[in-house]
N, CA, C, O and CB atoms as a CASP TS submission, in Angstrom:
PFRMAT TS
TARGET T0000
AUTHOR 0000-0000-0000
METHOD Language model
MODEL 1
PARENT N/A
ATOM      1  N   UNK     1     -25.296  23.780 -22.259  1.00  0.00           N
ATOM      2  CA  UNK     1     -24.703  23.066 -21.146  1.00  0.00           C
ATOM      3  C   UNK     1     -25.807  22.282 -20.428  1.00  0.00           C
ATOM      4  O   UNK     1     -26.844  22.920 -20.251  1.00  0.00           O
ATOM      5  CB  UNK     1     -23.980  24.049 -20.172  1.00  0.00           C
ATOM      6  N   UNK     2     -25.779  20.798 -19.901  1.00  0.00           N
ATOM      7  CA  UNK     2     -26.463  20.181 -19.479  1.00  0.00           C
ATOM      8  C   UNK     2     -26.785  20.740 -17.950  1.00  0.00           C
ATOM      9  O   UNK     2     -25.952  21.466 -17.407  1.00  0.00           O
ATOM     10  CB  UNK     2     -25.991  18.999 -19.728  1.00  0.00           C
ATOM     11  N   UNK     3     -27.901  20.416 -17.332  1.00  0.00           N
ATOM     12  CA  UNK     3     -28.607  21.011 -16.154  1.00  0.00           C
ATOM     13  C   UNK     3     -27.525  20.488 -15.073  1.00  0.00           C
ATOM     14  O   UNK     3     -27.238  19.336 -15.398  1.00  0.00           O
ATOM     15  CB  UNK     3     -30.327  20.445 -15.908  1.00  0.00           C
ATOM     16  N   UNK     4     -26.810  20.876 -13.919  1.00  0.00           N
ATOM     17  CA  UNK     4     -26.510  20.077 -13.103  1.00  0.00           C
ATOM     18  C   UNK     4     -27.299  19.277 -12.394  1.00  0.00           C
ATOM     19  O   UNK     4     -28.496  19.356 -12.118  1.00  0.00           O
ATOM     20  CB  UNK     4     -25.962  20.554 -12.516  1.00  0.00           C
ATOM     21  N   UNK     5     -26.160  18.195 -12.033  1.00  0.00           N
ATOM     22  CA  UNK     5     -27.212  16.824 -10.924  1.00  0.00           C
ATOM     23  C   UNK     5     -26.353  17.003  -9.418  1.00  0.00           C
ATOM     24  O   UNK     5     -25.195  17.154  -9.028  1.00  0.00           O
ATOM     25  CB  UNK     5     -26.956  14.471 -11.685  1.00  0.00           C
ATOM     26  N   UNK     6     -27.526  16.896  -8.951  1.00  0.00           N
ATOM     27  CA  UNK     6     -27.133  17.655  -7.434  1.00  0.00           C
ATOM     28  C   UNK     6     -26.932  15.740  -6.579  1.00  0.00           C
ATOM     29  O   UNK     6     -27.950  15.057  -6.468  1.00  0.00           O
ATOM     30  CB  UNK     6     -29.088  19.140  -6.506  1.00  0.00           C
ATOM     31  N   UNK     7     -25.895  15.321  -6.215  1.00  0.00           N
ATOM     32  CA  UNK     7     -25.728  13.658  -5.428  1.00  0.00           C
ATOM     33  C   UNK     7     -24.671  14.025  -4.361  1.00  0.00           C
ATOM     34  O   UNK     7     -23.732  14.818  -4.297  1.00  0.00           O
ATOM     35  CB  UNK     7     -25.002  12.135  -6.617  1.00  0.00           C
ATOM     36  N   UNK     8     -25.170  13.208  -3.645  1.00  0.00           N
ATOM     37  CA  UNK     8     -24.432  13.223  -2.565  1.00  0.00           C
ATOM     38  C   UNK     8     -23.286  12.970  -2.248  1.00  0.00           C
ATOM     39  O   UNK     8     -22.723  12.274  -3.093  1.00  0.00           O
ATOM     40  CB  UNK     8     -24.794  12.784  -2.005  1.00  0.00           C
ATOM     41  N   UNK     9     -22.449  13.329  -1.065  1.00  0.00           N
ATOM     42  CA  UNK     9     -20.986  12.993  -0.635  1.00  0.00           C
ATOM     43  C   UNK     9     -20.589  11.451  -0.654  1.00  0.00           C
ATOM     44  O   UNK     9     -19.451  11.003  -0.791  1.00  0.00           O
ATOM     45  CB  UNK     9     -20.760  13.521   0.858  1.00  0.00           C
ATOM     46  N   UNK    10     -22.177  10.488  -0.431  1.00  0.00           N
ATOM     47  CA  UNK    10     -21.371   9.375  -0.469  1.00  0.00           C
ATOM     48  C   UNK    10     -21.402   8.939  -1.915  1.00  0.00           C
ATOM     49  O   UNK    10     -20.344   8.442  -2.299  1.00  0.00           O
ATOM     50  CB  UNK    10     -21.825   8.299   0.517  1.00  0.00           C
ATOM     51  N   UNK    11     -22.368   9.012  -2.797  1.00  0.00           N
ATOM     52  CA  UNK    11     -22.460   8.676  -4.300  1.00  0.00           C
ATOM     53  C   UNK    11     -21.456   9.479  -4.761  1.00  0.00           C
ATOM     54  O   UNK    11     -20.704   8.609  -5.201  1.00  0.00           O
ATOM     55  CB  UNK    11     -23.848   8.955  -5.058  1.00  0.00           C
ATOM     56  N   UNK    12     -20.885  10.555  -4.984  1.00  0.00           N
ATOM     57  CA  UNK    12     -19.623  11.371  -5.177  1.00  0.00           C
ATOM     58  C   UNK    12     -18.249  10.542  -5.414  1.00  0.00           C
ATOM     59  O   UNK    12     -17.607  10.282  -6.432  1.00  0.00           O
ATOM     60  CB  UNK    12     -19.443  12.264  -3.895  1.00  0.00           C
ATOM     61  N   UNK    13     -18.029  10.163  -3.707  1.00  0.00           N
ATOM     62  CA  UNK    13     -17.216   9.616  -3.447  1.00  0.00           C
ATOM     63  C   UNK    13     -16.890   8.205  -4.136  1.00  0.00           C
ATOM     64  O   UNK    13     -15.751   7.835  -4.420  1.00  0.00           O
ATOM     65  CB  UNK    13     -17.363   9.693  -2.361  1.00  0.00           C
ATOM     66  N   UNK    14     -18.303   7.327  -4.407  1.00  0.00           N
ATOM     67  CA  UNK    14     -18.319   6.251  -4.926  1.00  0.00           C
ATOM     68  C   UNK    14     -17.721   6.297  -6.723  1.00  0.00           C
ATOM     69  O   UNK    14     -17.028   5.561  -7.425  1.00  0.00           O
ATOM     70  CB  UNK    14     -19.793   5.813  -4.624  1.00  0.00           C
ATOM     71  N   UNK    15     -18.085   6.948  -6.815  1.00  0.00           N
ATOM     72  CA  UNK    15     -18.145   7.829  -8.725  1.00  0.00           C
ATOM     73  C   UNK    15     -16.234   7.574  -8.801  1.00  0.00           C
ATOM     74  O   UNK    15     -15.447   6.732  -9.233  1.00  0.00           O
ATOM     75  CB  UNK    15     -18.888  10.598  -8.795  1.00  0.00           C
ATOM     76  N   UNK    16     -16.194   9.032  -8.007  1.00  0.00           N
ATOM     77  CA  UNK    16     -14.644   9.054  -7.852  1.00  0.00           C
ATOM     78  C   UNK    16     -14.157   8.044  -8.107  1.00  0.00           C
ATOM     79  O   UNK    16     -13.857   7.672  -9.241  1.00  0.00           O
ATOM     80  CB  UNK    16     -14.115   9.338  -6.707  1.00  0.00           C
ATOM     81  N   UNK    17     -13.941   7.202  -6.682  1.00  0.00           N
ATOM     82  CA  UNK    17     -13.302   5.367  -6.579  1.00  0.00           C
ATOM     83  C   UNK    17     -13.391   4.842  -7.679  1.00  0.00           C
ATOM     84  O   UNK    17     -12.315   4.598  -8.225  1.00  0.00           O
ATOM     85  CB  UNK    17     -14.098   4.204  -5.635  1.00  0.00           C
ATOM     86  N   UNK    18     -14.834   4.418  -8.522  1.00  0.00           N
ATOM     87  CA  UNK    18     -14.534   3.828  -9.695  1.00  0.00           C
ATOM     88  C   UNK    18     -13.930   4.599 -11.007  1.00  0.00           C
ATOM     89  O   UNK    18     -13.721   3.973 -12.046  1.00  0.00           O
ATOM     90  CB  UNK    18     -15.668   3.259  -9.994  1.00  0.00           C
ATOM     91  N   UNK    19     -13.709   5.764 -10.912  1.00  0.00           N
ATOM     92  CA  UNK    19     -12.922   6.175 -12.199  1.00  0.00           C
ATOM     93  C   UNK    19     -11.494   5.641 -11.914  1.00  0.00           C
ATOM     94  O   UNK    19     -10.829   4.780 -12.490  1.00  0.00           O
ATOM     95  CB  UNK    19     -12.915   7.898 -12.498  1.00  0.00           C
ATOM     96  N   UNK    20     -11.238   6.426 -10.843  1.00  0.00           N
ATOM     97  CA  UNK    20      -9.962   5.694 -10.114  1.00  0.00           C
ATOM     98  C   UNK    20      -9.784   3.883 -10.404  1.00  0.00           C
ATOM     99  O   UNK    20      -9.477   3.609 -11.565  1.00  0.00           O
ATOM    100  CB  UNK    20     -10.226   5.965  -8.274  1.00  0.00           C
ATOM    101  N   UNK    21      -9.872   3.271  -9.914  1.00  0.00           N
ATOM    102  CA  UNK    21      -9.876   2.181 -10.429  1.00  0.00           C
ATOM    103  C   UNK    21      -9.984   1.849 -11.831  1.00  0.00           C
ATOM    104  O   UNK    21      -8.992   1.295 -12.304  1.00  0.00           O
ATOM    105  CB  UNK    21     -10.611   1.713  -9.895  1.00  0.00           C
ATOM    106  N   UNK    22     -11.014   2.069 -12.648  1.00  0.00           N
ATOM    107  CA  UNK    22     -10.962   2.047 -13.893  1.00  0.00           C
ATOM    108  C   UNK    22      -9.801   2.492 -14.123  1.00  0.00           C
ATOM    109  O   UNK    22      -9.141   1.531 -14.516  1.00  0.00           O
ATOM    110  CB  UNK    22     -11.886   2.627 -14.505  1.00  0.00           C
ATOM    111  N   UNK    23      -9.057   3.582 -14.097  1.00  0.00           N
ATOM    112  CA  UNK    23      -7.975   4.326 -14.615  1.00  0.00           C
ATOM    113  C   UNK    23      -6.855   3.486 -14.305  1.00  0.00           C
ATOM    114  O   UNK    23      -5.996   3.407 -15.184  1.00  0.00           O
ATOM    115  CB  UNK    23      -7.847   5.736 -14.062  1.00  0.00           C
ATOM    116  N   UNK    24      -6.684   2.862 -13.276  1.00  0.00           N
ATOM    117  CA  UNK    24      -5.421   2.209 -12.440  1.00  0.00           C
ATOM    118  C   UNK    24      -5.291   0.635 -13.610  1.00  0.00           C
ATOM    119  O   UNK    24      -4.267   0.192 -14.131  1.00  0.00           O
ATOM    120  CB  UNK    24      -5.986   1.765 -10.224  1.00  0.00           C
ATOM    121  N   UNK    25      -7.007  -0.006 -13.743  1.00  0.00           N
ATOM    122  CA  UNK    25      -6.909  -1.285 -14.649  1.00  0.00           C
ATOM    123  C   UNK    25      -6.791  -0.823 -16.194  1.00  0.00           C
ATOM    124  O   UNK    25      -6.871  -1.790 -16.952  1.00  0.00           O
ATOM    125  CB  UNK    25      -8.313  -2.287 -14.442  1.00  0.00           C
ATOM    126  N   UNK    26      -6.651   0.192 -16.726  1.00  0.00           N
ATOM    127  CA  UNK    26      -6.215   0.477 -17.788  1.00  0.00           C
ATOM    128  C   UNK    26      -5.255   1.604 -18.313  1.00  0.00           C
ATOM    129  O   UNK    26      -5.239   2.107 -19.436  1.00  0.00           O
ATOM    130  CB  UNK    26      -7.097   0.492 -18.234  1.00  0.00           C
ATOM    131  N   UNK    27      -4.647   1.814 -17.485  1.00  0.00           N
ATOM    132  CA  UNK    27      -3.234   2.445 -17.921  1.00  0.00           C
ATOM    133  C   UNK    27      -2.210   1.217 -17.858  1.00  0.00           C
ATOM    134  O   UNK    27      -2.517   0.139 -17.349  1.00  0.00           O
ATOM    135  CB  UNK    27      -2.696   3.780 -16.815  1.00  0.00           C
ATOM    136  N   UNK    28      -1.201   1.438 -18.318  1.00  0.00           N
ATOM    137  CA  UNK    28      -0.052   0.563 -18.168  1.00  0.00           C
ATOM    138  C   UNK    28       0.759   1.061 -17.378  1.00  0.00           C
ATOM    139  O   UNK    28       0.932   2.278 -17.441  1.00  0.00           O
ATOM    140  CB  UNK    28       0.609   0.256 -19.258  1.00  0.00           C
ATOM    141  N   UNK    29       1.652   0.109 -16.195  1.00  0.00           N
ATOM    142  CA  UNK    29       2.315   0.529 -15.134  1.00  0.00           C
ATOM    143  C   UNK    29       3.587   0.738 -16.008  1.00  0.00           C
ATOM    144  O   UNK    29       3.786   1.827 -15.470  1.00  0.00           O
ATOM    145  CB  UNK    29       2.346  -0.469 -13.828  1.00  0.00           C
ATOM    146  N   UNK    30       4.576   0.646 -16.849  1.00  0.00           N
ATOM    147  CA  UNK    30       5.481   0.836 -17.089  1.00  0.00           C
ATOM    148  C   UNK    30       5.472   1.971 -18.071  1.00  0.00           C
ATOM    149  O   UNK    30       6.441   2.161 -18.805  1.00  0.00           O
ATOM    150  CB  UNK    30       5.949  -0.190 -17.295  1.00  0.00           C
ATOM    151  N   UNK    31       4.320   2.787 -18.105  1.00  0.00           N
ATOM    152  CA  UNK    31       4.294   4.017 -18.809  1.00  0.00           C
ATOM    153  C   UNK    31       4.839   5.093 -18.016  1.00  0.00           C
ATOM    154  O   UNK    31       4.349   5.051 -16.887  1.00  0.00           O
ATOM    155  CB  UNK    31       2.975   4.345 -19.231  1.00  0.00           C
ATOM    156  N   UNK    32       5.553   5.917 -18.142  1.00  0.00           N
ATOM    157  CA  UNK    32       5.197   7.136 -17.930  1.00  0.00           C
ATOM    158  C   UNK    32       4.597   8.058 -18.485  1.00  0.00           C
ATOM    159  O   UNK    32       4.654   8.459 -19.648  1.00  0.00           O
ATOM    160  CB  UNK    32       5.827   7.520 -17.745  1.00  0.00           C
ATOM    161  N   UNK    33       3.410   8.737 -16.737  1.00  0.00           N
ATOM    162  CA  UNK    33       2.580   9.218 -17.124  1.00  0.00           C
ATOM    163  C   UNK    33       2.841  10.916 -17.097  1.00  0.00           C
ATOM    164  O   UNK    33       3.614  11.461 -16.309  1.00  0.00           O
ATOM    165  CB  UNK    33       1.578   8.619 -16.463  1.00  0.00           C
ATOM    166  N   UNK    34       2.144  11.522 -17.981  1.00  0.00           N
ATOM    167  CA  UNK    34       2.093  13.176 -18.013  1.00  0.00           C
ATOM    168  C   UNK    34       2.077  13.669 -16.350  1.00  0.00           C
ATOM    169  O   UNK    34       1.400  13.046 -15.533  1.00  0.00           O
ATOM    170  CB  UNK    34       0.462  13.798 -18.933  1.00  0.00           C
ATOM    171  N   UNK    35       2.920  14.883 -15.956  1.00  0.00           N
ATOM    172  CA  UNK    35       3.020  15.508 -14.840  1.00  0.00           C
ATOM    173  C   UNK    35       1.648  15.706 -14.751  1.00  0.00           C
ATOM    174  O   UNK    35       1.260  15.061 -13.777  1.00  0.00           O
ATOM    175  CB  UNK    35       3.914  16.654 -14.765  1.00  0.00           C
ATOM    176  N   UNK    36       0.765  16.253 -15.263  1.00  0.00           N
ATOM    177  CA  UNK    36      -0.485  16.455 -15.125  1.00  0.00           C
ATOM    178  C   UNK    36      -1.257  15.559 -14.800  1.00  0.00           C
ATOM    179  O   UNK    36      -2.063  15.799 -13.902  1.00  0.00           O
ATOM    180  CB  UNK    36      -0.889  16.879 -15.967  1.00  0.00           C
ATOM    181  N   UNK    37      -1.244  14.539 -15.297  1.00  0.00           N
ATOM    182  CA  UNK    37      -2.270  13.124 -14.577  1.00  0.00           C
ATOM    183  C   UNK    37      -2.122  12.905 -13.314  1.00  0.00           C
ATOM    184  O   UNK    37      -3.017  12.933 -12.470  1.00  0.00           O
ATOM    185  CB  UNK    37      -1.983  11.621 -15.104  1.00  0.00           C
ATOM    186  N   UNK    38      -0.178  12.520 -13.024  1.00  0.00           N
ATOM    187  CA  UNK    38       0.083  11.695 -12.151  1.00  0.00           C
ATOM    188  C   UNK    38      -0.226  12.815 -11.147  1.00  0.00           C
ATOM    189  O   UNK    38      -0.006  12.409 -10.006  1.00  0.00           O
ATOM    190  CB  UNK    38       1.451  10.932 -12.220  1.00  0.00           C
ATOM    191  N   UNK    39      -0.668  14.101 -11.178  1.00  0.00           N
ATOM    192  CA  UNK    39      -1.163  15.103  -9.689  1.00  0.00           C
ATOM    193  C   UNK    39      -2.586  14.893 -10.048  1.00  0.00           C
ATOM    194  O   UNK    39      -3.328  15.033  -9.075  1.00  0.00           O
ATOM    195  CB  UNK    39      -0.648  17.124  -9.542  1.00  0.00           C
ATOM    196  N   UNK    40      -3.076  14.652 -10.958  1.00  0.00           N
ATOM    197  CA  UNK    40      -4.797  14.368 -10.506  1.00  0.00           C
ATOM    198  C   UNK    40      -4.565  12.715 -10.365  1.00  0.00           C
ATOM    199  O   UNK    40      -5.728  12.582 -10.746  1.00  0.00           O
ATOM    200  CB  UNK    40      -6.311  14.899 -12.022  1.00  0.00           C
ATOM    201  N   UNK    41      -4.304  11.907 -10.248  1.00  0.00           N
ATOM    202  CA  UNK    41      -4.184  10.571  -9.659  1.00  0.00           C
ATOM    203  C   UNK    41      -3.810  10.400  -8.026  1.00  0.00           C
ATOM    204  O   UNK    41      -4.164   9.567  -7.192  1.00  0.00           O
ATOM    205  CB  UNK    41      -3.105   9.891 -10.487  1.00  0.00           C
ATOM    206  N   UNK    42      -3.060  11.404  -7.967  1.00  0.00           N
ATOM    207  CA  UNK    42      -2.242  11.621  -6.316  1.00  0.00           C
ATOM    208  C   UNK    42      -3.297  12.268  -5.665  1.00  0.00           C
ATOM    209  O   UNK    42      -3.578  11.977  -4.503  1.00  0.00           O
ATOM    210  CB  UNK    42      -0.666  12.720  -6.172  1.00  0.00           C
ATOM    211  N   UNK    43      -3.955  13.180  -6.344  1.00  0.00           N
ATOM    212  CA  UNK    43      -5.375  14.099  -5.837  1.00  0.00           C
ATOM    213  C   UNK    43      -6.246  13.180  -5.367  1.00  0.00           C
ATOM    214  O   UNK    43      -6.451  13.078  -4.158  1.00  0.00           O
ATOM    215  CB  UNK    43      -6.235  14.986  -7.031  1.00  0.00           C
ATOM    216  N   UNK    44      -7.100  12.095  -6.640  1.00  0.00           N
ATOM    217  CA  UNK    44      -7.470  11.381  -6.527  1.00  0.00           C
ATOM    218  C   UNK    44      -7.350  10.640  -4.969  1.00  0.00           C
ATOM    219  O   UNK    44      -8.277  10.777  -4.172  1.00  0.00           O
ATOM    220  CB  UNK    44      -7.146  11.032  -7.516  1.00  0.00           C
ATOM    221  N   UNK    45      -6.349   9.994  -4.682  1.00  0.00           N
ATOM    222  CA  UNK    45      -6.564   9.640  -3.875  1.00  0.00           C
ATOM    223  C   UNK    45      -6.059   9.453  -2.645  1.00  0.00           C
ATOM    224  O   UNK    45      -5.957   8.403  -2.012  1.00  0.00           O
ATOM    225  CB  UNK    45      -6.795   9.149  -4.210  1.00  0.00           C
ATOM    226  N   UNK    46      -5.580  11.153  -2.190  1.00  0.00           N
ATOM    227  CA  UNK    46      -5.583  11.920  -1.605  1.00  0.00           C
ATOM    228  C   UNK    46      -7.044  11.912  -0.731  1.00  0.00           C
ATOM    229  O   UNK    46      -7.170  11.579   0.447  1.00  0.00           O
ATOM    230  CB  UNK    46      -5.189  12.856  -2.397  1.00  0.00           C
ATOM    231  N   UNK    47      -8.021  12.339  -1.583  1.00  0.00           N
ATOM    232  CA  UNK    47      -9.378  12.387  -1.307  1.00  0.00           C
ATOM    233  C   UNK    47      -9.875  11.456  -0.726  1.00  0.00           C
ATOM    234  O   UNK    47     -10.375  11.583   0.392  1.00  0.00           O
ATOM    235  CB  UNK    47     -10.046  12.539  -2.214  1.00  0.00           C
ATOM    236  N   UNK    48      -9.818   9.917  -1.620  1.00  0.00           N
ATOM    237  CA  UNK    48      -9.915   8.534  -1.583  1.00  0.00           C
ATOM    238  C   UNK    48      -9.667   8.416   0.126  1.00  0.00           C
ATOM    239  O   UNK    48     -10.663   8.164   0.804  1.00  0.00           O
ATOM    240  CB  UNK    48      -8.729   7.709  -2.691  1.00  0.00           C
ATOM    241  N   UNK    49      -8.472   8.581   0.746  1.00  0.00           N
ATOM    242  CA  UNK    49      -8.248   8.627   1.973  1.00  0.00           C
ATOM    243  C   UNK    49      -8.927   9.192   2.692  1.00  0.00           C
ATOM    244  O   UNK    49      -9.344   8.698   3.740  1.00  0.00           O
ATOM    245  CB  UNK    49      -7.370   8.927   2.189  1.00  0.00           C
ATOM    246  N   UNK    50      -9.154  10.197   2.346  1.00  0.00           N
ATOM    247  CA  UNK    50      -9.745  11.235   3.518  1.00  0.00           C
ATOM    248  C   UNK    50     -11.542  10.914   3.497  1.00  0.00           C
ATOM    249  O   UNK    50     -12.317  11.571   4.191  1.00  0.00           O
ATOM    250  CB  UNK    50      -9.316  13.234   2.997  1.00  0.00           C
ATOM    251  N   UNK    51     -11.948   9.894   2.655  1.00  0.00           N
ATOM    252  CA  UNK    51     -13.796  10.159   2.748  1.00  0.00           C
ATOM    253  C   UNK    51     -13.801   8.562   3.192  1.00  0.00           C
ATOM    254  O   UNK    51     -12.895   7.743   3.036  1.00  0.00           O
ATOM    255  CB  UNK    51     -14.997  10.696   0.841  1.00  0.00           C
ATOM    256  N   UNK    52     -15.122   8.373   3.802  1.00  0.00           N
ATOM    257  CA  UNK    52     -15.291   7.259   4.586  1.00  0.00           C
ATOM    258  C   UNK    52     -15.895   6.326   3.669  1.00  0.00           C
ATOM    259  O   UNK    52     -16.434   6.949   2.754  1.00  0.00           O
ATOM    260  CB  UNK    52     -16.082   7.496   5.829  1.00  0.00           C
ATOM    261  N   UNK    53     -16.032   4.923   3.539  1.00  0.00           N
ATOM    262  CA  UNK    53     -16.212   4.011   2.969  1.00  0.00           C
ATOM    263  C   UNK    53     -17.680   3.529   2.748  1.00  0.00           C
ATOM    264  O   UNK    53     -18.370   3.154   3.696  1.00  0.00           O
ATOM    265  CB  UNK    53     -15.478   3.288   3.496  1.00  0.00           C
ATOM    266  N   UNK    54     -18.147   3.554   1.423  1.00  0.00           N
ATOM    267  CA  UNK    54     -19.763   3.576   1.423  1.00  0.00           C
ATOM    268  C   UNK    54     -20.035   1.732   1.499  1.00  0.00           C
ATOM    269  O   UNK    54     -21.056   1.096   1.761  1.00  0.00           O
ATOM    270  CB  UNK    54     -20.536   4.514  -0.360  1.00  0.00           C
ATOM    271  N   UNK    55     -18.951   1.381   1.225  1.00  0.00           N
ATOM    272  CA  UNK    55     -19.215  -0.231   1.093  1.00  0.00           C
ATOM    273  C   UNK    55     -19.509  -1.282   2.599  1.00  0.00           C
ATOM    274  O   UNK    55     -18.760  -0.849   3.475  1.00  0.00           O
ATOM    275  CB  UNK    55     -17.711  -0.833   0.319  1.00  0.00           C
ATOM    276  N   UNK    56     -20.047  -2.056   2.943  1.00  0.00           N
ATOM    277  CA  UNK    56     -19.931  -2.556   4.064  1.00  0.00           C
ATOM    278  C   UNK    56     -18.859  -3.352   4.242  1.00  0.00           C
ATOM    279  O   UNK    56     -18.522  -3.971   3.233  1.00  0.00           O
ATOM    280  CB  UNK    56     -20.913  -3.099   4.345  1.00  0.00           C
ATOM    281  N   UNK    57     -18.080  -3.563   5.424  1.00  0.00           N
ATOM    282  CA  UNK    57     -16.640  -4.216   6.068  1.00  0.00           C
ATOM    283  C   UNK    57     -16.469  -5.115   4.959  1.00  0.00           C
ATOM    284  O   UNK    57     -15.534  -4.893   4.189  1.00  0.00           O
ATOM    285  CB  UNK    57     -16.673  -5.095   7.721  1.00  0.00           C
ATOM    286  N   UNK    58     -17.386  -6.298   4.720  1.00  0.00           N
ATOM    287  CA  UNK    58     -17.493  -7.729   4.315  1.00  0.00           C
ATOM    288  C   UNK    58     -16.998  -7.666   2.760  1.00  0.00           C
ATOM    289  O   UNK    58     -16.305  -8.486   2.156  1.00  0.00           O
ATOM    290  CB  UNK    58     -19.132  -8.362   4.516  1.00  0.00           C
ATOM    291  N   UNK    59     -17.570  -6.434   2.297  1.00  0.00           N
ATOM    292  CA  UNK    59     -17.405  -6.626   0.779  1.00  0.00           C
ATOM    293  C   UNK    59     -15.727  -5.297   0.259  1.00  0.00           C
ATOM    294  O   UNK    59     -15.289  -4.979  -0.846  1.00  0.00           O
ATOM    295  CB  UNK    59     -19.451  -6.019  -0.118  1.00  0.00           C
ATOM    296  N   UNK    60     -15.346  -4.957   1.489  1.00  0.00           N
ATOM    297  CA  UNK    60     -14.315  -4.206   0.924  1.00  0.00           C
ATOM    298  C   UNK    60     -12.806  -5.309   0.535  1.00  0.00           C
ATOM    299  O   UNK    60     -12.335  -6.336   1.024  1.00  0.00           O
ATOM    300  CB  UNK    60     -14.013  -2.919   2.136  1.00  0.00           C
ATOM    301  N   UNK    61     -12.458  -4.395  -0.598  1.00  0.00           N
ATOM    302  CA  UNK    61     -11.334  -5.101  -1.016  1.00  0.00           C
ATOM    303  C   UNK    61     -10.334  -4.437  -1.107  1.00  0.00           C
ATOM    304  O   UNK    61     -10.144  -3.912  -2.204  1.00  0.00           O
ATOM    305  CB  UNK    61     -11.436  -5.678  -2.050  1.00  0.00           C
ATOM    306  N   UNK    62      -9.414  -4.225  -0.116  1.00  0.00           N
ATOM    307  CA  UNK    62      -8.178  -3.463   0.102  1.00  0.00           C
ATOM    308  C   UNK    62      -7.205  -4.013  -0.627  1.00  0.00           C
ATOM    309  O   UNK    62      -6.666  -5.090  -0.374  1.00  0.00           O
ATOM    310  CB  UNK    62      -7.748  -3.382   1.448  1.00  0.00           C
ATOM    311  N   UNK    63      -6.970  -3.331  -1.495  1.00  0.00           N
ATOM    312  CA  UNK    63      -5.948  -3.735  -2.901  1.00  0.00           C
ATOM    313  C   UNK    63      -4.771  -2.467  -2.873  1.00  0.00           C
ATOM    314  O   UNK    63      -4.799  -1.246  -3.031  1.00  0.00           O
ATOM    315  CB  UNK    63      -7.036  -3.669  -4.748  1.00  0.00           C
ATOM    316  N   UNK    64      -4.024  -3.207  -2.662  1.00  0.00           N
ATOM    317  CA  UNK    64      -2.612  -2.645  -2.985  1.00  0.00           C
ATOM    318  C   UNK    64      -2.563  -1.975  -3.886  1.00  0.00           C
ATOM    319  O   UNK    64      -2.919  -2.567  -4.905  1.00  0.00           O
ATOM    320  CB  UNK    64      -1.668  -3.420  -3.216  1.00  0.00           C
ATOM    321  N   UNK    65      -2.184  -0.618  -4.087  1.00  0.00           N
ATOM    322  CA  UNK    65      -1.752   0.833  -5.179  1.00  0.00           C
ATOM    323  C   UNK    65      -0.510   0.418  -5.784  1.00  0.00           C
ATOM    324  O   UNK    65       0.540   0.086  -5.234  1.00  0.00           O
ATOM    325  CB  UNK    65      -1.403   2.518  -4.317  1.00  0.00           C
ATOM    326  N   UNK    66      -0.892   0.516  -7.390  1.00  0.00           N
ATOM    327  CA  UNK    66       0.529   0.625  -7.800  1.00  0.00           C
ATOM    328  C   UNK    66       1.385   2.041  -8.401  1.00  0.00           C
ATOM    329  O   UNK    66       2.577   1.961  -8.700  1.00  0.00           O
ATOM    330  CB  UNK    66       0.573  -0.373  -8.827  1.00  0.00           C
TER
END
């Protein structure tokens, strides 16, 4: 098993967001998805909400969830 890497709440958080995203630009919206995803997607960003924004005002891009 590889050593753990010890990063912080805001690099964490950042990690998260882009899987998330990645995941959102490559699934297809007219799929249905496994009960199991669509509660780690809702988890996802669940979280997403609740942690504060590492990006500055200027460069955020508030994009509509589908």
């Amino acid at each position: 098993m590889p050593k753990s890497i010890n990063i912080d709440h805001k690099h964490s958080r950042a990690i998260v967001r882009e899987i998330g995203e990645k995941l959102r630009t490559t699934m297809e919206p007219e799929r249905e998805l496994p009960a199991n995803v669509r509660t780690q997607i809702n988890r996802l960003r669940e979280l997403e909400e609740q942690s504060p924004s590492i990006r500055p005002a200027d460069e955020r891009a508030d994009k509509p969830r589908r």
